[in-house]
C-alpha positions in Angstrom: -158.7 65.9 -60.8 -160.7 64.7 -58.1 -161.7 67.6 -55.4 -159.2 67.5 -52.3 -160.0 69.4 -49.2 -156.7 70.7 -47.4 -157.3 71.4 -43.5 -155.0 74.2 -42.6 -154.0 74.7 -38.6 -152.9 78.1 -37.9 -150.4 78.9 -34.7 -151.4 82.3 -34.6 -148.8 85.4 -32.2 -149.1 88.7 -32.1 -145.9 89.1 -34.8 -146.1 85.8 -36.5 -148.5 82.9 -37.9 -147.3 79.2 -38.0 -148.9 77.3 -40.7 -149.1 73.9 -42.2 -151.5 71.7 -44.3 -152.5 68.5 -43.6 -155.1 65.8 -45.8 -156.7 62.7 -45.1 -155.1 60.9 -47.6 -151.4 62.0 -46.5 -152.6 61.8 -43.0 -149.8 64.1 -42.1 -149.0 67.9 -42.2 -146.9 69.1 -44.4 -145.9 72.5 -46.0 -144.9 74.2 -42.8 -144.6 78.1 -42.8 -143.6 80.8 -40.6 -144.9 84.2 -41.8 -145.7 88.0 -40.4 -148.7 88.2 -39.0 -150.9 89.7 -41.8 -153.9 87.9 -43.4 -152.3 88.4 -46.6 -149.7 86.3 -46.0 -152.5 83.3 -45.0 -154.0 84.0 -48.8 -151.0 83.6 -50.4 -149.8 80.8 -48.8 -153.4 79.5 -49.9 -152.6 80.5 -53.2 -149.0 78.5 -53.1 -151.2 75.4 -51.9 -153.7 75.5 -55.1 -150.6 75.3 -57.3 -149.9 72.3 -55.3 -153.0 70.6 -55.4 -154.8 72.2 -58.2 -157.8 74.5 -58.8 -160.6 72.5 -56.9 -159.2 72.2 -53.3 -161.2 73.2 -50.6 -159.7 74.8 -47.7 -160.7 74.6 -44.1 -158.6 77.1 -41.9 -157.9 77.0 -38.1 -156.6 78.7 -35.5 -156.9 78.9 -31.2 -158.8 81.8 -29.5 -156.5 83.9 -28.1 -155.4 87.5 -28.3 -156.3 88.1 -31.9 -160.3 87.6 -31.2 -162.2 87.2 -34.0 -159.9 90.0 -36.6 -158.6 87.2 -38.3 -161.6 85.3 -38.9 -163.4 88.0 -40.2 -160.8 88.8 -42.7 -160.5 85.7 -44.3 -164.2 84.8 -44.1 -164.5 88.2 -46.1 -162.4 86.5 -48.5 -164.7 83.2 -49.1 -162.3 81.6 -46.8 -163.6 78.6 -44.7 -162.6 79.5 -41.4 -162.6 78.0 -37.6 -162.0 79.1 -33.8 -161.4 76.4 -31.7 -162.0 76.5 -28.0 -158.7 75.4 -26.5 -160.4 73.6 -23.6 -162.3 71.4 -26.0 -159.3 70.6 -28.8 -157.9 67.2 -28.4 -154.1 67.0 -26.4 -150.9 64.8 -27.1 -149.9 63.0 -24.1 -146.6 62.4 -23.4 -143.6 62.3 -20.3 -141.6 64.7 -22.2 -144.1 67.6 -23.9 -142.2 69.3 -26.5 -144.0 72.5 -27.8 -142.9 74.6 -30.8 -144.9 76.7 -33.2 -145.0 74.0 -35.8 -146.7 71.1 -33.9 -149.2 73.8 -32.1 -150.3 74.1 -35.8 -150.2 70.5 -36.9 -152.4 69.9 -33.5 -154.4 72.4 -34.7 -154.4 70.8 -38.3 -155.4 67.2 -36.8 -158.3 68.6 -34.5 -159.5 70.0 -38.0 -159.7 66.8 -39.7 -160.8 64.6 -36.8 -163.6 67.5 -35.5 -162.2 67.3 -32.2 -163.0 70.5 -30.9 -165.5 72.7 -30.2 -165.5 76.0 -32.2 -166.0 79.5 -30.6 -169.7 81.4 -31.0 -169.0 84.4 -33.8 -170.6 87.1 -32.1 -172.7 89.6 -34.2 -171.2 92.8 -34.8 -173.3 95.0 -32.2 -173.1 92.1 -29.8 -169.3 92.5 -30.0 -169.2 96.3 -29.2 -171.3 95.8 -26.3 -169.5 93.5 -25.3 -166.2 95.5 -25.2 -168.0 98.2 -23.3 -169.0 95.8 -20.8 -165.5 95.1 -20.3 -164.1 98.0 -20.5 -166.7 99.0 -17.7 -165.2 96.2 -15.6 -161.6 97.2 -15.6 -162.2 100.4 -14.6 -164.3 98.6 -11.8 -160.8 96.7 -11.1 -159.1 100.0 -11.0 -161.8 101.4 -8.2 -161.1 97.9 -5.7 -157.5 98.5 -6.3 -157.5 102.2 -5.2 -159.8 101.6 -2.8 -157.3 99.0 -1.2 -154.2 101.1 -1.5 -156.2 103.9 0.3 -157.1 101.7 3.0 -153.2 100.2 3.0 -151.7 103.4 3.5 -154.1 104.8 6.4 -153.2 101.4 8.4 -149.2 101.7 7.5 -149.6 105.6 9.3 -152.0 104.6 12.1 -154.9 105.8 10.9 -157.7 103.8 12.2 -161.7 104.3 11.6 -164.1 103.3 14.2 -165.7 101.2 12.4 -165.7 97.8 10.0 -167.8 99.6 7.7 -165.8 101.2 5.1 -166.7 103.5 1.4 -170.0 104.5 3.4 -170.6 108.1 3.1 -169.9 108.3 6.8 -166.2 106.6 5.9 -165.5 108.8 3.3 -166.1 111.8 5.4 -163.6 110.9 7.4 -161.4 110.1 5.0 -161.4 113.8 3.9 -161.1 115.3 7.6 -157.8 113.5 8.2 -155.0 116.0 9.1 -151.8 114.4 8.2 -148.6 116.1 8.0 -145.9 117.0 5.3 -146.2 114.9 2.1 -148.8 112.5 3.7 -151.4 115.0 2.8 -150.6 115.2 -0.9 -150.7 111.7 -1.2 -154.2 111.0 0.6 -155.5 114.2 -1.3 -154.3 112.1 -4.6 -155.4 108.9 -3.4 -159.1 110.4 -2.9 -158.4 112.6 -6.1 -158.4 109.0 -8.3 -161.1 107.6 -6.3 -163.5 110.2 -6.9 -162.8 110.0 -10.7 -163.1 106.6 -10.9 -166.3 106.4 -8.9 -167.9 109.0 -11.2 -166.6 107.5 -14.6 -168.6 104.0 -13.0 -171.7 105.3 -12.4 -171.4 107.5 -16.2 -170.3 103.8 -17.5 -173.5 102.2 -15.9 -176.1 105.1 -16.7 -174.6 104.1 -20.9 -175.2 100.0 -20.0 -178.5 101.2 -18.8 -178.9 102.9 -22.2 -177.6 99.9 -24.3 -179.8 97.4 -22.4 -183.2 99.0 -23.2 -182.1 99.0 -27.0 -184.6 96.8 -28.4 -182.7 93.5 -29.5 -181.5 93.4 -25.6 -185.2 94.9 -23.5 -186.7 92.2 -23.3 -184.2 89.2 -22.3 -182.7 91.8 -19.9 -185.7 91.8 -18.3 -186.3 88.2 -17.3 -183.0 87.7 -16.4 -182.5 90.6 -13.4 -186.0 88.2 -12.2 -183.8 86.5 -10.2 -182.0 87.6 -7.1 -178.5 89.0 -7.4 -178.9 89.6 -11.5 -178.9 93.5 -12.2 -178.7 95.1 -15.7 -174.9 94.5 -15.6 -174.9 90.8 -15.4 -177.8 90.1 -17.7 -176.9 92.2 -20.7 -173.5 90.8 -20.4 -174.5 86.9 -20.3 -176.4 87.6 -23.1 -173.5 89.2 -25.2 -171.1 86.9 -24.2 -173.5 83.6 -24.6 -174.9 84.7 -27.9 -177.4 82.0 -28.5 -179.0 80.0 -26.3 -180.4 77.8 -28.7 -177.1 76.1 -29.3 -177.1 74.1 -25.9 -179.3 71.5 -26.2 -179.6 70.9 -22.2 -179.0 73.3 -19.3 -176.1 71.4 -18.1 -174.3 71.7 -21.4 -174.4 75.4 -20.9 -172.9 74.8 -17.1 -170.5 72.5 -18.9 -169.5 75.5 -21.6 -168.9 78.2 -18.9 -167.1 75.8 -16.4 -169.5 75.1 -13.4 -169.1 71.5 -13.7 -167.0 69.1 -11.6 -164.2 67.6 -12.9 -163.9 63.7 -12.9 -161.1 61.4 -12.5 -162.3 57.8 -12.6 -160.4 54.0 -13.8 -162.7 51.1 -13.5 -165.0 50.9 -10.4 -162.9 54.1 -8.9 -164.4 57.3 -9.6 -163.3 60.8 -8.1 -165.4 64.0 -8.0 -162.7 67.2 -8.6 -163.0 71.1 -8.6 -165.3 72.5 -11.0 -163.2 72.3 -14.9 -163.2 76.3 -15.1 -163.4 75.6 -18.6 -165.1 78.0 -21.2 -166.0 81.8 -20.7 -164.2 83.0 -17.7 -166.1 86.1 -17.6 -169.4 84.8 -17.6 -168.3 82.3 -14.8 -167.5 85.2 -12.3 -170.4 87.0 -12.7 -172.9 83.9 -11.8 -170.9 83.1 -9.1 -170.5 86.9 -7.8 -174.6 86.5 -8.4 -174.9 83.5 -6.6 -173.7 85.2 -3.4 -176.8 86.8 -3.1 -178.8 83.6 -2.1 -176.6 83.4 0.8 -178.5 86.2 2.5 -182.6 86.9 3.4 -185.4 84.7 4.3 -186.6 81.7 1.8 -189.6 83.1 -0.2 -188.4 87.0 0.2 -189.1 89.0 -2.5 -187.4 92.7 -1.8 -189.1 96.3 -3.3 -186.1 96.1 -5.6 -186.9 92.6 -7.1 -190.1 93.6 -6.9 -189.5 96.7 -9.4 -187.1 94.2 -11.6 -189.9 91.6 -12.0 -192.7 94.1 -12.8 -193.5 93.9 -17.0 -192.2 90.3 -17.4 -195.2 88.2 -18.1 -196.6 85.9 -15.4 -195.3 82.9 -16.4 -191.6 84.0 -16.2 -192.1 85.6 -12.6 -193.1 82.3 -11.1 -190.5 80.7 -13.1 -187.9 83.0 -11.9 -189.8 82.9 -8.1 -189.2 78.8 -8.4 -185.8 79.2 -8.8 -185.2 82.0 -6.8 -186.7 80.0 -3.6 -185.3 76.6 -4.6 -181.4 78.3 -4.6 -181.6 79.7 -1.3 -183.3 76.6 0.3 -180.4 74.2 -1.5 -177.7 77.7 0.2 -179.1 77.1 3.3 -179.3 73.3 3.2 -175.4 73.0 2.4 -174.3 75.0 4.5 -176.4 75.0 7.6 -177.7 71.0 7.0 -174.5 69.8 5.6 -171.6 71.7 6.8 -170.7 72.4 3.5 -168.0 75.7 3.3 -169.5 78.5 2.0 -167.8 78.8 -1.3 -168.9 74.9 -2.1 -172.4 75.5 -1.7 -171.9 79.6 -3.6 -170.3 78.0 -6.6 -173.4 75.2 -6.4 -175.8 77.5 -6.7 -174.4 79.7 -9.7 -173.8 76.2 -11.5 -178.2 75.9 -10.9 -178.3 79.7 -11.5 -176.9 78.9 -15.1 -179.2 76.0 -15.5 -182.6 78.3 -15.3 -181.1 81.0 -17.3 -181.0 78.7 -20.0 -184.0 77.6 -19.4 -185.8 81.0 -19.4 -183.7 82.1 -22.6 -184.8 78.8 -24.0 -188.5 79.2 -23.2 -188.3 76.1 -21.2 -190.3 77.7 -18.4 -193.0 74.9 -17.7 
């Protein structure tokens, strides 16, 4: 008995796994299964396949990122299980007029990217790099919740003809006013619980940031923290959680493979001598996407070479050389913001999203120590 490795793809739901095997030699998946979702289930269906093909196989499991995160992975891995991620933007697609998707090709797709490695397969976070990163988010959504209120205030004073002087709203001056409105009957009670919510939420925020504060001075985070908020529009927020959600930078060889893995890149669709420039592939980490590009706002506003008291403060305690690496970049963005927009009447989300794809390009370079 020769040794036989079985690659098998893994449709995982919330109630319910999909799962087949598939070998090289069969060149086709067979042994399909649909079972509760529990890990257990996977094991002894691995079990049921080493009957099959005897005592030496070797196993290679798979399944897509999705709701689960990494539960799954951890569990089997804990069981000497070999055990993939795969990115769904990277795995290789059937192509076809009619698409016909079930449970059971989803995991013999899954099965083939296996065996022909055409995939890419998600970072495993560490375990403390997980939880921070699940306060980070959780710090978001709350955020989420404050824009909505702060909208449905703002929707309900217009509906009753309630108008502020001004176009500058949630200054302390707005809220004041907000307070000292008299409006009658049941209006009242629902302003009072509009500003009621707001007030929570504002106060749970700032708790949630004084913790972030906390959590980025631990020791495995101080110091790559603190070259990142060296450039303009990165604060404690942003930096801790590009780190958390990056992991390694290491694992890029080139800066514009990291723009490639959070989606900053421009699409392409080119035949022969025709070639077409799209929208950028919004492929990869989401979150870390919005947050360069929410970043990359900020070169949009002061004068070339500006360096305010706040950046100031930020840069101070970062050694030299990553100052005027971080200075370079920081003057080179908002020259290129400037020249698209005001040289080459490029619109102003063209030239935003431009910048945070060169903003991702020197954070990997300063987490990469390729500062020179």
């Amino acid at each position: 008995m020769y040794n036989t490795t079985v690659y098998v793809g893994m449709d995982v739901h919330k109630e319910s796994f999909t799962v087949c095997a598939y070998t090289v030699e069969t060149d086709k998946a067979s042994y399909f299964q649909k079972m509760e979702a529990d890990y257990k289930k996977v094991l002894s269906y691995l079990d049921y396949l080493r009957r099959i093909y005897g005592e030496a196989v070797e196993f290679v499991c798979g399944y897509e990122a999705g709701c689960l995160g990494y539960t799954l992975y951890h569990q089997l891995t804990d069981h000497n299980v070999n055990c993939k991620i795969l990115a769904p933007s990277t795995m290789l697609e059937q192509r076809s007029k009619k698409r016909i998707k079930t449970d059971k090709r989803d995991a013999e797709l899954i099965a083939k990217c296996l065996v022909s490695r055409s995939y890419s397969p998600v970072h495993i976070p560490t375990q403390q790099d997980e939880e921070t990163k699940e306060f980070l988010r959780m710090r978001d959504d709350h955020k989420l919740a404050l824009k909505k209120i702060k909208q449905q205030i703002l929707g309900f004073c217009l509906r009753h003809n309630y108008r502020y002087g001004s176009r500058h709203y949630w200054t302390q001056v707005h809220i004041k006013w907000l307070r000292s409105l008299k409006s009658e009957g049941l209006y009242s009670e629902i302003l009072t619980e509009y500003l009621l919510t707001y007030d929570a939420l504002t106060d749970k925020i700032e708790r949630l940031d004084r913790r972030i504060e906390e959590l980025a001075s631990q020791e495995v985070y101080a110091e790559k923290v603190k070259m990142l908020t060296c450039y303009i529009g990165v604060k404690t927020n942003t930096a801790l959680s590009t780190i958390v959600e990056v992991g390694d930078f290491h694992r890029f060889a080139t800066a514009e493979r990291f723009a490639s893995y959070i989606g900053l890149v421009p699409g392409e669709d080119s035949s022969g001598p025709d070639c077409t420039r799209l929208s950028i592939t919004k492929a990869g980490n989401r979150h870390v996407r919005l947050l360069l590009v929410e970043s990359a706002k900020c070169f949009g506003r002061g004068e070339i070479g500006f360096k305010s008291r706040e950046l100031k403060a930020r840069q101070a305690g970062n050694r030299s050389e990553v100052i005027a690496y971080a200075d370079r970049a920081n003057e080179r963005l908002r020259r290129r913001y400037y020249k698209m927009v005001l040289g080459q009447n490029k619109k102003h989300n063209v030239a935003t999203v431009a910048i945070a794809r060169e903003l991702a390009c020197f954070m990997w370079g300063m987490m990469t120590d390729h500062i020179a």
